[in-house]
N, CA, C and O atoms as a DFTB+ gen file, in Angstrom:
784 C
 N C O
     1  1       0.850      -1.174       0.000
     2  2       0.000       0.000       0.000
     3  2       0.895       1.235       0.000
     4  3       1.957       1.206       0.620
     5  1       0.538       2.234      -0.618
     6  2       1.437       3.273      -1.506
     7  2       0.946       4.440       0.490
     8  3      -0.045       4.536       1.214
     9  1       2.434       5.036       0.486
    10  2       2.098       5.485       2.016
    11  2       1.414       6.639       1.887
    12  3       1.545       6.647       0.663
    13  1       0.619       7.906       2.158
    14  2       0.033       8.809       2.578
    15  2       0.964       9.968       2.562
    16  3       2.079       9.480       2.746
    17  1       1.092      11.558       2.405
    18  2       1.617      12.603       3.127
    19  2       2.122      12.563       4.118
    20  3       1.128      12.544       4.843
    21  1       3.065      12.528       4.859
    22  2       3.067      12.766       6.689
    23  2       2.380      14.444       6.788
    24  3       2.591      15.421       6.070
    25  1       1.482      14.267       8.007
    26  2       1.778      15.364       8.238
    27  2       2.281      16.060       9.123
    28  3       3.251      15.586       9.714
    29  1       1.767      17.457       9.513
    30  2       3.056      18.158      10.485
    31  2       3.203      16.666      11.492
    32  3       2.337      15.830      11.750
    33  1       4.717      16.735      11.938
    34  2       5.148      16.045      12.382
    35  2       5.309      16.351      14.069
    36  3       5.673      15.455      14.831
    37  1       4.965      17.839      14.580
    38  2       5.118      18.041      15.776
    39  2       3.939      18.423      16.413
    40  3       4.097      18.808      17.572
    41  1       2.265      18.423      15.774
    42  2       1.978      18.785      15.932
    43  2       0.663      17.844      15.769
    44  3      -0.134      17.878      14.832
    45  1       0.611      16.546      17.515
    46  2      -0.314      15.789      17.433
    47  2      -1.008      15.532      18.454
    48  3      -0.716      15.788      19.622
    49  1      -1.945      15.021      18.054
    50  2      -3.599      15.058      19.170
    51  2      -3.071      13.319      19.694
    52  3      -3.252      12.296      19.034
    53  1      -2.400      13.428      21.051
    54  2      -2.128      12.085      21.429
    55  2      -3.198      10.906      21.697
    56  3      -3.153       9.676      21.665
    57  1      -4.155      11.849      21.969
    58  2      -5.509      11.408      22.665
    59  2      -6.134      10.636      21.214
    60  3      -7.161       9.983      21.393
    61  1      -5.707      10.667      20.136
    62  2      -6.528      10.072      18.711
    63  2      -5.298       9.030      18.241
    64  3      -5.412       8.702      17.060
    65  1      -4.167       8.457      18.921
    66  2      -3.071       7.813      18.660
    67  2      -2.794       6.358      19.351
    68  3      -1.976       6.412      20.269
    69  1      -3.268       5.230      19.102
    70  2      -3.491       4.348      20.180
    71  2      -1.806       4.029      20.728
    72  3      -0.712       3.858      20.190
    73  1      -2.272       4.063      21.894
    74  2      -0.730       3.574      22.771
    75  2      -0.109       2.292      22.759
    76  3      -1.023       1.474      22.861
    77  1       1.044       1.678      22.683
    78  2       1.750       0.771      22.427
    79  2       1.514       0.194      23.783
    80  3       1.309       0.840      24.810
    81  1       1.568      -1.062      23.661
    82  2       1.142      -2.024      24.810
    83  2       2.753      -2.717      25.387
    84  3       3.815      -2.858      24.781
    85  1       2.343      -3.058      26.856
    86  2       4.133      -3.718      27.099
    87  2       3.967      -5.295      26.843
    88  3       3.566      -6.149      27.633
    89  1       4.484      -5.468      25.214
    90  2       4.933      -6.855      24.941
    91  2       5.565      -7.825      25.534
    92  3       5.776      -8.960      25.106
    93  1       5.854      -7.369      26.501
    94  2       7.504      -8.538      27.521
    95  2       8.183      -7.946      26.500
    96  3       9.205      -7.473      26.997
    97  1       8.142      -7.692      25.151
    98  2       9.887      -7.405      24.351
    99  2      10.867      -6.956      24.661
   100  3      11.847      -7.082      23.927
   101  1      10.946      -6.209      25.977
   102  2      12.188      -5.374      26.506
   103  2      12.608      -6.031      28.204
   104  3      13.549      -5.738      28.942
   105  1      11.329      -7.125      28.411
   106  2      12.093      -7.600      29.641
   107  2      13.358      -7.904      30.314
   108  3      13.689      -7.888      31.499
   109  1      14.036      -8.213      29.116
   110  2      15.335      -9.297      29.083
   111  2      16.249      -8.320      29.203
   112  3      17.259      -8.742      29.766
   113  1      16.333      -6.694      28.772
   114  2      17.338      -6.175      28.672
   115  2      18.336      -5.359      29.924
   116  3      19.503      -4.969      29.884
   117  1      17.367      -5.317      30.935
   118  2      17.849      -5.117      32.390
   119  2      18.776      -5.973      32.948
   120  3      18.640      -7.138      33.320
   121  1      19.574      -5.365      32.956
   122  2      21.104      -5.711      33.588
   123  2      22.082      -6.243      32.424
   124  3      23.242      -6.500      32.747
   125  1      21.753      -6.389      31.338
   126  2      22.425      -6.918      30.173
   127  2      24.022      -5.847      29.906
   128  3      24.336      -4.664      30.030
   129  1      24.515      -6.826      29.586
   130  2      26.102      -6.255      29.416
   131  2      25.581      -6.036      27.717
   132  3      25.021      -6.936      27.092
   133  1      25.813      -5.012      27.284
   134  2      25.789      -4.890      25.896
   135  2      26.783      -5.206      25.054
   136  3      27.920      -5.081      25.509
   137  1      26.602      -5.783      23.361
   138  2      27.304      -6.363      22.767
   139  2      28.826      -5.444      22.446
   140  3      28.828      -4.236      22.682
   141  1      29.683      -5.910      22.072
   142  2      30.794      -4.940      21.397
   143  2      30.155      -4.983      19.934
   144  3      30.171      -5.961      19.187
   145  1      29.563      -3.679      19.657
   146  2      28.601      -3.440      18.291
   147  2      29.078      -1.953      17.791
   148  3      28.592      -1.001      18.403
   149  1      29.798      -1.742      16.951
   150  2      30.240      -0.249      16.688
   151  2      29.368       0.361      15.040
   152  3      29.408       0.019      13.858
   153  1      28.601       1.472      15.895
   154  2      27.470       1.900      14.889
   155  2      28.085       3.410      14.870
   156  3      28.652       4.122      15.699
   157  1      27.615       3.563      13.250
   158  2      27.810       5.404      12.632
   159  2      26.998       6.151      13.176
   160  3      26.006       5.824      13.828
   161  1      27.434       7.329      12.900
   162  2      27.261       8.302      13.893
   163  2      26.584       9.181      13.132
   164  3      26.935       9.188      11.952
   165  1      25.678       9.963      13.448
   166  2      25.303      11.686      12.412
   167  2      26.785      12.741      12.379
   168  3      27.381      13.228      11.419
   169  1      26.974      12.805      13.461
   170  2      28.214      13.569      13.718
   171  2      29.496      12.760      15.091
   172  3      29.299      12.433      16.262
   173  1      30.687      12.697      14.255
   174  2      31.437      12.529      15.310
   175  2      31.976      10.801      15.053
   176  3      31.597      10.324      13.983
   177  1      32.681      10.025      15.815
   178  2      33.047       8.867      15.580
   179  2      32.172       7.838      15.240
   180  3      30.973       8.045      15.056
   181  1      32.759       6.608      15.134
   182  2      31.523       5.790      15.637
   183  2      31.418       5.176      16.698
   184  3      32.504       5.497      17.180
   185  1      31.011       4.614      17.358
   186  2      30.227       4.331      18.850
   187  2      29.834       3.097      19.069
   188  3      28.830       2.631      18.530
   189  1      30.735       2.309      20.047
   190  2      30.522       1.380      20.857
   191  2      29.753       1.423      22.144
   192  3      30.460       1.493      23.150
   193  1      28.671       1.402      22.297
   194  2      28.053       1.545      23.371
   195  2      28.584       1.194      24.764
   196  3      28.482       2.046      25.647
   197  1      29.011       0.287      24.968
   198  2      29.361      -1.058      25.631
   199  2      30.826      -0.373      25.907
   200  3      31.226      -0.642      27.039
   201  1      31.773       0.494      25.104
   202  2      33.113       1.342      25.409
   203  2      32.931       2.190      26.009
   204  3      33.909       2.635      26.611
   205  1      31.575       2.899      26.188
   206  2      31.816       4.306      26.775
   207  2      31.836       4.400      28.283
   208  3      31.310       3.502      28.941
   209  1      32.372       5.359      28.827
   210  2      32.221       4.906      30.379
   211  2      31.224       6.169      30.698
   212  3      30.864       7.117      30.001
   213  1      30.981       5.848      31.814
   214  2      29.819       6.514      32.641
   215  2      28.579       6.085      32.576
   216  3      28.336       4.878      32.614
   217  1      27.510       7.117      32.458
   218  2      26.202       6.419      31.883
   219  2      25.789       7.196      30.886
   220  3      26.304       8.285      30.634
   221  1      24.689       6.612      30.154
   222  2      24.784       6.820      29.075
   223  2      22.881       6.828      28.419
   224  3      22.152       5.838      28.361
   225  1      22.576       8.043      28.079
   226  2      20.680       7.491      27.767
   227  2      20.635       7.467      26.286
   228  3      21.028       8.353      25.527
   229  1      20.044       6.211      25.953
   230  2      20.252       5.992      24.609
   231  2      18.812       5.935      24.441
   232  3      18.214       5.180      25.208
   233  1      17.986       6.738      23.391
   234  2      16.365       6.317      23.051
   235  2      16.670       6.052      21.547
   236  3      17.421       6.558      20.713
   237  1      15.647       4.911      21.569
   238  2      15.377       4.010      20.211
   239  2      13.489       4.824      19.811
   240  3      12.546       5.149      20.533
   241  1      13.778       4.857      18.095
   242  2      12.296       4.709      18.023
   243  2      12.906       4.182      16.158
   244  3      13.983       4.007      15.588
   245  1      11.501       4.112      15.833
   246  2      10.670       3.769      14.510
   247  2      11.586       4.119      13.581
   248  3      12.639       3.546      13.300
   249  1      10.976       5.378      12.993
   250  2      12.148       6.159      11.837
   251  2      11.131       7.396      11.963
   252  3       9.928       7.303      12.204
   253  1      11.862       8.567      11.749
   254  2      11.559      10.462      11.396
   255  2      11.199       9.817       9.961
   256  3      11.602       8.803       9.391
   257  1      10.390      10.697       9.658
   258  2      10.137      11.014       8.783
   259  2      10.184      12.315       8.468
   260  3      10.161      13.029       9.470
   261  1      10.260      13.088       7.096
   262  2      10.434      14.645       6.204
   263  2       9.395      14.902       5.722
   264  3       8.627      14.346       4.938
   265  1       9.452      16.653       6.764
   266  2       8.148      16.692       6.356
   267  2       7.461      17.030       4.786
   268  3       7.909      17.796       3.934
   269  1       6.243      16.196       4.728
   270  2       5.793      16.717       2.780
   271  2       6.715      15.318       2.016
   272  3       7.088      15.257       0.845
   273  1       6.967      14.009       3.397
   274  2       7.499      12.985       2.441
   275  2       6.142      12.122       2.387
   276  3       5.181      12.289       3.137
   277  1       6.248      11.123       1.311
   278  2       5.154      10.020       1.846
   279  2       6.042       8.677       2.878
   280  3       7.194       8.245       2.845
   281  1       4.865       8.359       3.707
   282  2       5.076       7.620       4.662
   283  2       5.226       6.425       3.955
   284  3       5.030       6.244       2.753
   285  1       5.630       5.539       4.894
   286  2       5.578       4.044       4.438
   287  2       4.741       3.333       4.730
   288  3       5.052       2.156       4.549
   289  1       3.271       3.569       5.317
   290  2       2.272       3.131       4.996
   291  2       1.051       4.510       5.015
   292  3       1.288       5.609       5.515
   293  1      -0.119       4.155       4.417
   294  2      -1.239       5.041       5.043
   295  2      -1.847       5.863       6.114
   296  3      -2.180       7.034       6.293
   297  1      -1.844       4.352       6.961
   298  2      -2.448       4.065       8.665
   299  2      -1.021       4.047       9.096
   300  3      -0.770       3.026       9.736
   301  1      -0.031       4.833       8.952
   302  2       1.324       4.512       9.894
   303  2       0.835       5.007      11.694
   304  3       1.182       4.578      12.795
   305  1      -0.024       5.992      11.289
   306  2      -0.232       7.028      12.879
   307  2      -1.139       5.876      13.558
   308  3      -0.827       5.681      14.733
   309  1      -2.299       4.989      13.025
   310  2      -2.868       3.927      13.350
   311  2      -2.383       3.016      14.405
   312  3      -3.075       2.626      15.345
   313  1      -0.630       2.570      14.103
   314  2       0.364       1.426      14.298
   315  2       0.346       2.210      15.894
   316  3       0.512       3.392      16.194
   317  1       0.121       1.214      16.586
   318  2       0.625       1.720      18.149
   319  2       1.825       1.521      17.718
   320  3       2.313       0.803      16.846
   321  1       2.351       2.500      18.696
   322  2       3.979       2.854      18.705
   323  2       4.694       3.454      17.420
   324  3       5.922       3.516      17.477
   325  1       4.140       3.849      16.411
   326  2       4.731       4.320      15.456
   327  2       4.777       5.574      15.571
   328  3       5.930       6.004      15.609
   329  1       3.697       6.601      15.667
   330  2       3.805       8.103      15.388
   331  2       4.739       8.646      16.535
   332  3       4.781       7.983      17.571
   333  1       5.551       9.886      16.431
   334  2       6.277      10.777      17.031
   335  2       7.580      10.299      17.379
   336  3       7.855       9.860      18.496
   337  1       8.277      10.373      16.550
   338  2       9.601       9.748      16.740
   339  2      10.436      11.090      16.605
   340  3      11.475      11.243      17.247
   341  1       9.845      12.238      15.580
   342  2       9.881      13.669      16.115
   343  2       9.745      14.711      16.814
   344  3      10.352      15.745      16.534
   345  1       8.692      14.581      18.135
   346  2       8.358      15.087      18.787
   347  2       9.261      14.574      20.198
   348  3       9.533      15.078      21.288
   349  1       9.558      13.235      19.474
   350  2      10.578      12.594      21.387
   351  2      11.930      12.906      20.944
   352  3      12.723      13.151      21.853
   353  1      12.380      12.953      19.721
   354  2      13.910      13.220      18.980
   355  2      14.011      15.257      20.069
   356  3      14.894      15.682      20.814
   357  1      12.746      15.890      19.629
   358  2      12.859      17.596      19.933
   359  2      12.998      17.347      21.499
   360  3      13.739      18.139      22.080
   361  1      12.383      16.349      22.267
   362  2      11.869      16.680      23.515
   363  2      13.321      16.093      24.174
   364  3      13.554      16.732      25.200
   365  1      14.460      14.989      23.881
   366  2      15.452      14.404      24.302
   367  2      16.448      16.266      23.970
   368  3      17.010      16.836      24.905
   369  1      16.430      16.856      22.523
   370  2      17.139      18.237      22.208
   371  2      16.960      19.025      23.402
   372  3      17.918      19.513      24.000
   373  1      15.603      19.182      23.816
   374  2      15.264      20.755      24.402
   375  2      15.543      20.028      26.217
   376  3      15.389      20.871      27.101
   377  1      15.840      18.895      26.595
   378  2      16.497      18.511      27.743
   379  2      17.786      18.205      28.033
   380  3      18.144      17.876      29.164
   381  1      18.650      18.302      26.918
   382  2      19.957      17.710      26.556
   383  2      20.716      18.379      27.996
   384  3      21.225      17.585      28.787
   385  1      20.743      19.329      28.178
   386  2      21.408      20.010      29.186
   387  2      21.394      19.788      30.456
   388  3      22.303      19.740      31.285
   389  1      19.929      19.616      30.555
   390  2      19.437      18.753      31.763
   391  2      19.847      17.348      32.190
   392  3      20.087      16.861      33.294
   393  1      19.847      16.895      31.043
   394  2      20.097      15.161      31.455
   395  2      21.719      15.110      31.803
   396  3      22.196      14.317      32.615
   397  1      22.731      16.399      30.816
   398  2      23.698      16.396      31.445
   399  2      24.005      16.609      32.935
   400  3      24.561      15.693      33.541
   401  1      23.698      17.707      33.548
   402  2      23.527      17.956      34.552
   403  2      22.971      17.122      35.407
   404  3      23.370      17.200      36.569
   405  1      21.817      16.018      35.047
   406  2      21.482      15.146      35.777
   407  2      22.562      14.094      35.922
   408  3      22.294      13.390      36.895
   409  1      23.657      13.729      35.335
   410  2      24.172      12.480      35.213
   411  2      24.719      11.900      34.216
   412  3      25.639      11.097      34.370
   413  1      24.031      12.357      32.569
   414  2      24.474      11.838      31.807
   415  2      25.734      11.699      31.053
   416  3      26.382      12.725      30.845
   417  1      26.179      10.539      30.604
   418  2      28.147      11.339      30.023
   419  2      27.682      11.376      28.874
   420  3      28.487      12.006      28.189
   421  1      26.512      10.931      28.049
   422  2      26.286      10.747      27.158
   423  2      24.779      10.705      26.544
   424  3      23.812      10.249      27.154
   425  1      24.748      11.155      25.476
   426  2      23.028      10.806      24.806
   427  2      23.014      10.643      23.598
   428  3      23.501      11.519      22.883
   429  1      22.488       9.549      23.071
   430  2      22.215       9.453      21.670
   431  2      20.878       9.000      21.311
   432  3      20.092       8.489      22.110
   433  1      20.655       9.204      20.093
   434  2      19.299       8.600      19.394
   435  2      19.738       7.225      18.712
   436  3      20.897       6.936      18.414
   437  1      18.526       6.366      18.500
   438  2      19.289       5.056      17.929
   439  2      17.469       4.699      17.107
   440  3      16.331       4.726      17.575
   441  1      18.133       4.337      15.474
   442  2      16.703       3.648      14.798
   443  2      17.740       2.543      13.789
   444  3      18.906       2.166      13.898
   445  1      16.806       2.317      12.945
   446  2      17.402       1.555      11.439
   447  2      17.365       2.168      10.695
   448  3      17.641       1.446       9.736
   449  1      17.194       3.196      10.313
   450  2      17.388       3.948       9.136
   451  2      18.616       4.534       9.329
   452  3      19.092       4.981      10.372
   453  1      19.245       4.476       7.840
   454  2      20.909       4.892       7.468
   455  2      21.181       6.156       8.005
   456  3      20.345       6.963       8.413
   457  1      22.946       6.339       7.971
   458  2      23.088       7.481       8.251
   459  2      22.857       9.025       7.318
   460  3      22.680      10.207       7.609
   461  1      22.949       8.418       6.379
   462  2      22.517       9.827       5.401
   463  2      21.495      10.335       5.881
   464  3      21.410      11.532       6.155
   465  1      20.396       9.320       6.080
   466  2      18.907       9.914       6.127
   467  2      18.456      10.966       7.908
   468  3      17.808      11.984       8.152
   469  1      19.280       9.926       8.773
   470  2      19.481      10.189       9.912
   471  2      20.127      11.781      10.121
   472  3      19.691      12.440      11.065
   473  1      20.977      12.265       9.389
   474  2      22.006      12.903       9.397
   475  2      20.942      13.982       9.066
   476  3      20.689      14.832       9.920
   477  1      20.278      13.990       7.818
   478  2      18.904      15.422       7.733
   479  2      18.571      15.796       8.702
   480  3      18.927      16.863       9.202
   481  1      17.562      14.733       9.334
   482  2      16.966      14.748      10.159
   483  2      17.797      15.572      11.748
   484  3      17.253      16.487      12.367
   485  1      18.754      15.146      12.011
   486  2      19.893      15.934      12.674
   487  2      19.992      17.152      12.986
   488  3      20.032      17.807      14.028
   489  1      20.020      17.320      12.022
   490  2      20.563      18.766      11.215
   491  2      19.276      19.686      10.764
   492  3      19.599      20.806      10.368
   493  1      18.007      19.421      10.760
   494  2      17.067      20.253      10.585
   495  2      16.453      20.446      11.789
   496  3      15.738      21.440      11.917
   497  1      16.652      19.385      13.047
   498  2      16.046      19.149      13.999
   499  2      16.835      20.242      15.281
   500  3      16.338      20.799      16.260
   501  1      18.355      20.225      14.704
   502  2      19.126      20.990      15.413
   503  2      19.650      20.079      16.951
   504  3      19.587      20.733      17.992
   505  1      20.115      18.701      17.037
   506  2      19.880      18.034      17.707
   507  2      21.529      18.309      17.899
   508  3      22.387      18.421      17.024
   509  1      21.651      18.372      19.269
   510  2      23.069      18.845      19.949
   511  2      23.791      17.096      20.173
   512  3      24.969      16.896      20.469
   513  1      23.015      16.279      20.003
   514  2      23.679      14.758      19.833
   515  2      23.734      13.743      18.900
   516  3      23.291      13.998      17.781
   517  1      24.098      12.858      19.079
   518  2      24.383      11.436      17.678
   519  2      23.330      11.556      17.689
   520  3      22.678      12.264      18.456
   521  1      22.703      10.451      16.285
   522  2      21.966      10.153      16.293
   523  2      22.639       8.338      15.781
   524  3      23.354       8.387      14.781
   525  1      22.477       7.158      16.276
   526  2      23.660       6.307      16.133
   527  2      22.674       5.173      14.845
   528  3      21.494       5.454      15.049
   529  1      22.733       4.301      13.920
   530  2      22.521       3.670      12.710
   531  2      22.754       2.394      12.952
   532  3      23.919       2.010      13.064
   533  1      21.557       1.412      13.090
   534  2      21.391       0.403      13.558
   535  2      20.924      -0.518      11.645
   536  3      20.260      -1.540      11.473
   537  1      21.494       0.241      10.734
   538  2      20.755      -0.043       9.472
   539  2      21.275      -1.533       9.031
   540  3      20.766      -1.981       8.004
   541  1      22.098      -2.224       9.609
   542  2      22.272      -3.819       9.448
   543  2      21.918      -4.363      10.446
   544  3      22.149      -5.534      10.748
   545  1      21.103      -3.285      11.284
   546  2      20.343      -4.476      12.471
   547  2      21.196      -5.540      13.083
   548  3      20.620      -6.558      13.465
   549  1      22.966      -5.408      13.282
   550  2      23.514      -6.474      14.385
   551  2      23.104      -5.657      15.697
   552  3      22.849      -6.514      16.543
   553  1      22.939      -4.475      16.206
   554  2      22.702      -4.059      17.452
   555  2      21.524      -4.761      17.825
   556  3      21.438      -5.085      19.009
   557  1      20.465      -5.102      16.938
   558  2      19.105      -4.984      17.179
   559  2      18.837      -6.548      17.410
   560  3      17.879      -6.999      18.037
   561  1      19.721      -7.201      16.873
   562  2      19.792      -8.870      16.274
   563  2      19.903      -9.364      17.564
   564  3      19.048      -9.944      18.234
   565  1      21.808      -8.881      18.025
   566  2      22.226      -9.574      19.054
   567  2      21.767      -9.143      20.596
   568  3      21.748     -10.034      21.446
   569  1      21.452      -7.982      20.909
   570  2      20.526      -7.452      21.911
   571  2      19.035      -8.153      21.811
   572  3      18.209      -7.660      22.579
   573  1      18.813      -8.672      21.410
   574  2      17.319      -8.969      20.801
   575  2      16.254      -7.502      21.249
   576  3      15.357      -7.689      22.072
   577  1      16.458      -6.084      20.632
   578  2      15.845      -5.261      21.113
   579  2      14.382      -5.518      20.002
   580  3      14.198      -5.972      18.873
   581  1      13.551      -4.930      21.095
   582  2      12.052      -4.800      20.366
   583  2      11.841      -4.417      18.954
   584  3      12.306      -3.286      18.810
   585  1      11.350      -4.858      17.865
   586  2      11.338      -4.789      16.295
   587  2       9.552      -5.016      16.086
   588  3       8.706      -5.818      16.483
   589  1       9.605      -3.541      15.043
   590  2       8.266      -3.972      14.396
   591  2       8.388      -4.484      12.455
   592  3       9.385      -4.529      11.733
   593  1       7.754      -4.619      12.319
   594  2       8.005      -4.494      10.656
   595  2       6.940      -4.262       9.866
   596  3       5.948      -4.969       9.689
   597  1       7.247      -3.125       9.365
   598  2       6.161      -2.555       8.543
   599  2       6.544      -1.812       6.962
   600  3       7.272      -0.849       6.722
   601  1       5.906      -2.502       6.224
   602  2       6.285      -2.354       4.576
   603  2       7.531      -3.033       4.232
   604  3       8.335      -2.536       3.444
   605  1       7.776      -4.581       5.022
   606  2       9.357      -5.003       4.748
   607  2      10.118      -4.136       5.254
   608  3      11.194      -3.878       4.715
   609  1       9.627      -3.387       6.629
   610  2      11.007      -2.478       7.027
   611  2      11.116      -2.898       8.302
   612  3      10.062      -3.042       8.922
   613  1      12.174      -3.140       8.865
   614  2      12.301      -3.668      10.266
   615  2      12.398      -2.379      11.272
   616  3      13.434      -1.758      11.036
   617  1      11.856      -1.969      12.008
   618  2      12.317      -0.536      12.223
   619  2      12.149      -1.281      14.572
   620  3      11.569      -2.127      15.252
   621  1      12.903      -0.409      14.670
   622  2      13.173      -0.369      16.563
   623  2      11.703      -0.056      16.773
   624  3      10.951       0.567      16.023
   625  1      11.398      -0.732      18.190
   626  2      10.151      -0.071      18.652
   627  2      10.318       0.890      19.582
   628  3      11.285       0.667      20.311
   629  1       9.776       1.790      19.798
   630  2      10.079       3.605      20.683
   631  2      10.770       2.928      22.172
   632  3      10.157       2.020      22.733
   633  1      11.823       3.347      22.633
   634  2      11.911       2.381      23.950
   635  2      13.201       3.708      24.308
   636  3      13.405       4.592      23.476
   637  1      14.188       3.636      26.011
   638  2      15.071       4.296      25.974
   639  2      15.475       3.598      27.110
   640  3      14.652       3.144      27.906
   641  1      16.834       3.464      27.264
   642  2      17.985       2.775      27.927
   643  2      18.468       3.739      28.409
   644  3      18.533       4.856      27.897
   645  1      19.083       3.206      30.050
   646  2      20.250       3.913      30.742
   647  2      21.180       2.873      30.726
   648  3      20.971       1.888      31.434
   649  1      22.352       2.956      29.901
   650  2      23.465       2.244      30.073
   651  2      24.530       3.186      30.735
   652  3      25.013       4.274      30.420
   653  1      24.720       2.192      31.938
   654  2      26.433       2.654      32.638
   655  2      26.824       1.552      33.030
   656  3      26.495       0.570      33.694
   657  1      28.297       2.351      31.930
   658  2      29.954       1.413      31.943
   659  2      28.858       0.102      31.335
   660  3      28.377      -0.868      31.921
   661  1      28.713       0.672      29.646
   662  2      27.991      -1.288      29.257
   663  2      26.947      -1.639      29.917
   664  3      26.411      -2.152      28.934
   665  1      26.241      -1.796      30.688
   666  2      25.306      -2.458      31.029
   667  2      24.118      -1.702      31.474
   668  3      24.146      -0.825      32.337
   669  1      23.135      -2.075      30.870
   670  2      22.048      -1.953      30.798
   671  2      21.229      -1.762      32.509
   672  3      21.118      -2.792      33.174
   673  1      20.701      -0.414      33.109
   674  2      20.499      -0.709      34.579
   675  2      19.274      -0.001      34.646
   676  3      18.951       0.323      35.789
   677  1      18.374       0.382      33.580
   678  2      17.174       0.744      33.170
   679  2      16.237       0.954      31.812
   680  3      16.561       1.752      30.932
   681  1      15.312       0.326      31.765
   682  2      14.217       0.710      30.694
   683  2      13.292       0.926      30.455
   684  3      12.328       0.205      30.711
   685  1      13.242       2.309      29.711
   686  2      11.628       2.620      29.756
   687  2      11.154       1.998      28.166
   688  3      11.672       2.194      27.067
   689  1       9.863       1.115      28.588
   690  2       9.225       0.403      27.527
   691  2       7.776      -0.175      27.931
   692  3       7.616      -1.088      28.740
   693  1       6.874       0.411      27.330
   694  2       7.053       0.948      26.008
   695  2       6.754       2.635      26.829
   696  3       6.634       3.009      27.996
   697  1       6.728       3.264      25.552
   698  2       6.997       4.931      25.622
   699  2       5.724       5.432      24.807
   700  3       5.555       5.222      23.606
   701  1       4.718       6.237      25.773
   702  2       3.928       7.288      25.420
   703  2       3.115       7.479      26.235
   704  3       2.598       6.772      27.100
   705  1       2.955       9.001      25.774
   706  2       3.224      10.116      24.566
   707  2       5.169      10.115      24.271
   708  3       6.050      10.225      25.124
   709  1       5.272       9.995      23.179
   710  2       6.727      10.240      23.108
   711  2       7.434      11.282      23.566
   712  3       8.538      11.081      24.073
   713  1       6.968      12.408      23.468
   714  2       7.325      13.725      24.013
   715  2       7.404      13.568      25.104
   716  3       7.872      14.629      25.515
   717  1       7.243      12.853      26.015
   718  2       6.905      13.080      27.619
   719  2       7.845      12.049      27.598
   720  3       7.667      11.448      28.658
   721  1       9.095      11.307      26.738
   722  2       9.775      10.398      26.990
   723  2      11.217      10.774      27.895
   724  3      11.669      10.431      28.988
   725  1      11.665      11.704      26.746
   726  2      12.864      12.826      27.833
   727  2      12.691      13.112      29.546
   728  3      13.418      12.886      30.514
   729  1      11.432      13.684      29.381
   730  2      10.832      14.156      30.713
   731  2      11.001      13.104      31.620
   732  3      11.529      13.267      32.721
   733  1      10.576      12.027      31.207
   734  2      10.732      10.933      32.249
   735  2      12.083      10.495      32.487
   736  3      12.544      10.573      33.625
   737  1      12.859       9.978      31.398
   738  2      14.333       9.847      31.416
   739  2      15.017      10.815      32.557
   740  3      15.808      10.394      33.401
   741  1      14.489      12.481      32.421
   742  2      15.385      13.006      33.170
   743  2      14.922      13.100      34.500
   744  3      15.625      13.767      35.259
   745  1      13.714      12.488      35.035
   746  2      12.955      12.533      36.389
   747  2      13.989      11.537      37.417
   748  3      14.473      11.780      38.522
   749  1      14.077      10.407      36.587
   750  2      14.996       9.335      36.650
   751  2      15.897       9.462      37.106
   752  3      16.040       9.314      38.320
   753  1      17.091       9.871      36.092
   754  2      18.251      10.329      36.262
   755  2      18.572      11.356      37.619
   756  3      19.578      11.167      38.302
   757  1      17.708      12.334      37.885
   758  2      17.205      13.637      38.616
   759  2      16.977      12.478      40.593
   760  3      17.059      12.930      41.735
   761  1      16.723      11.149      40.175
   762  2      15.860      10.187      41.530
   763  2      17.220       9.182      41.763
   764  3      17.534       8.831      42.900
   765  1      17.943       8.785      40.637
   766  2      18.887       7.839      40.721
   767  2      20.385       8.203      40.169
   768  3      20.758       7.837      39.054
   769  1      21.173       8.933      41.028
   770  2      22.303       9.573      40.925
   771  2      23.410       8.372      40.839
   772  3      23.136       7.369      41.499
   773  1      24.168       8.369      40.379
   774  2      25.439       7.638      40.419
   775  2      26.460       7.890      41.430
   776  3      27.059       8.962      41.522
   777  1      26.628       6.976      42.116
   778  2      27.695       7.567      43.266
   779  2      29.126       7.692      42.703
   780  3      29.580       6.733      42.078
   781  1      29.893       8.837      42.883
   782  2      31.189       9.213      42.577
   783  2      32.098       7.894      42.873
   784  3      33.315       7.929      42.689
C-alpha cells in the first residue's frame, strides 16, 4: 500500500493515537552487558556503546520522517507505537542540558534507518547529539531489542535505555506520549544519581 503525506510532524492530538502495549519485548534487557557493536554516527566517531564509560541514555524509536514525504504506509499514525519519533527526537534536544547535569556522560538517538537519512533529520532538527545507525540491524539482532516491521522495514520499537559502563540498569518500555519520553528519562536520572 502506496504510504500517505506525513503530516506536520510536531503537531499531534495524542488522545486520537493508540498507545503501544508492554509486549515482555524489553524484559530481558535489564542488567544486560551490551554487545561490542560499533554503529555510525550523524556527527562525530563511531560508537561502541558497551566502550563508553559513565552512563549513558540511549532512546530508540521507529524512523523520522520529512516533512511533505510520503510515509511508508497510510495508517502509519494507526500502528501503536509508530507516530512521534519527532516530537521525542525535539523533547530528548530541548532537555539535553538537563540530562547532562542530571548524570548523563552521554546521549544518543538510535533507529534503522541509514546514516545519510538520519544525518537530515539531525541537522534540521538541530539536535546537539548522535543520532547512532542500527541499518544492518547487528545491534538490534544480538541485543534482541524490540522490532516492528512494517512495509518489509524492520524498524526499533520507541523504547530508551540507561546504560552505565555497558550495562544496561534501566528501561523505559514501552513509551507514550513520546514527548513526555525525555521528561521521564530526566525525572529518573534527577531520583537515581550515580555515586562518585
Amino acid at each position: 500500500m502506496a504510504g500517505a503525506h506525513q503530516p506536520n510532524l510536531l503537531n499531534v492530538d495524542w488522545s486520537k493515537i493508540p498507545p503501544p502495549v508492554d509486549d515482555g519485548a524489553a524484559r530481558h534487557l535489564r542488567g544486560m552487558h551490551l554487545p561490542d557493536i560499533t554503529l555510525s554516527a550523524t556527527h562525530g566517531p563511531h560508537v561502541s556503546l558497551v566502550r563508553l564509560p559513565g552512563r549513558t541514555v540511549l532512546y530508540a524509536y521507529p524512523r523520522t520522517g520529512t516533512p511533505g514525504e510520503v510515509g511508508l504506509v497510510d495508517d502509519w499514525d494507526m500502528i501503536p507505537g509508530a507516530r512521534g519519533c519527532t516530537p521525542q527526537s525535539c523533547a530528548f534536544r530541548d532537555h539535553f542540558a538537563d540530562l547532562k547535569t542530571a548524570g548523563a556522560s552521554h546521549v544518543f538517538g538510535l533507529s534503522t534507518q541509514p546514516t545519510d537519512y538520519q544525518r537530515e533529520m539531525a541537522q534540521r532538527l538541530h539536535l546537539p547529539f548522535p543520532v547512532l545507525s542500527d541499518a544492518a540491524l547487528m545491534l538490534t539482532h544480538a541485543a534482541k531489542l524490540p522490532t516492528m516491521q512494517i512495509a518489509d522495514t524492520v524498524l526499533l520499537r520507541r523504547m530508551a535505555l540507561i546504560i552505565d559502563d555497558g550495562v544496561i540498569s534501566h528501561v523505559f518500555y514501552p513509551v507514550f506520549p513520546p514527548d513526555r519520553n525525555a521528561g521521564d528519562v530526566l525525572q529518573w536520572l534527577q531520583h537515581n544519581r550515580r555515586r562518585p
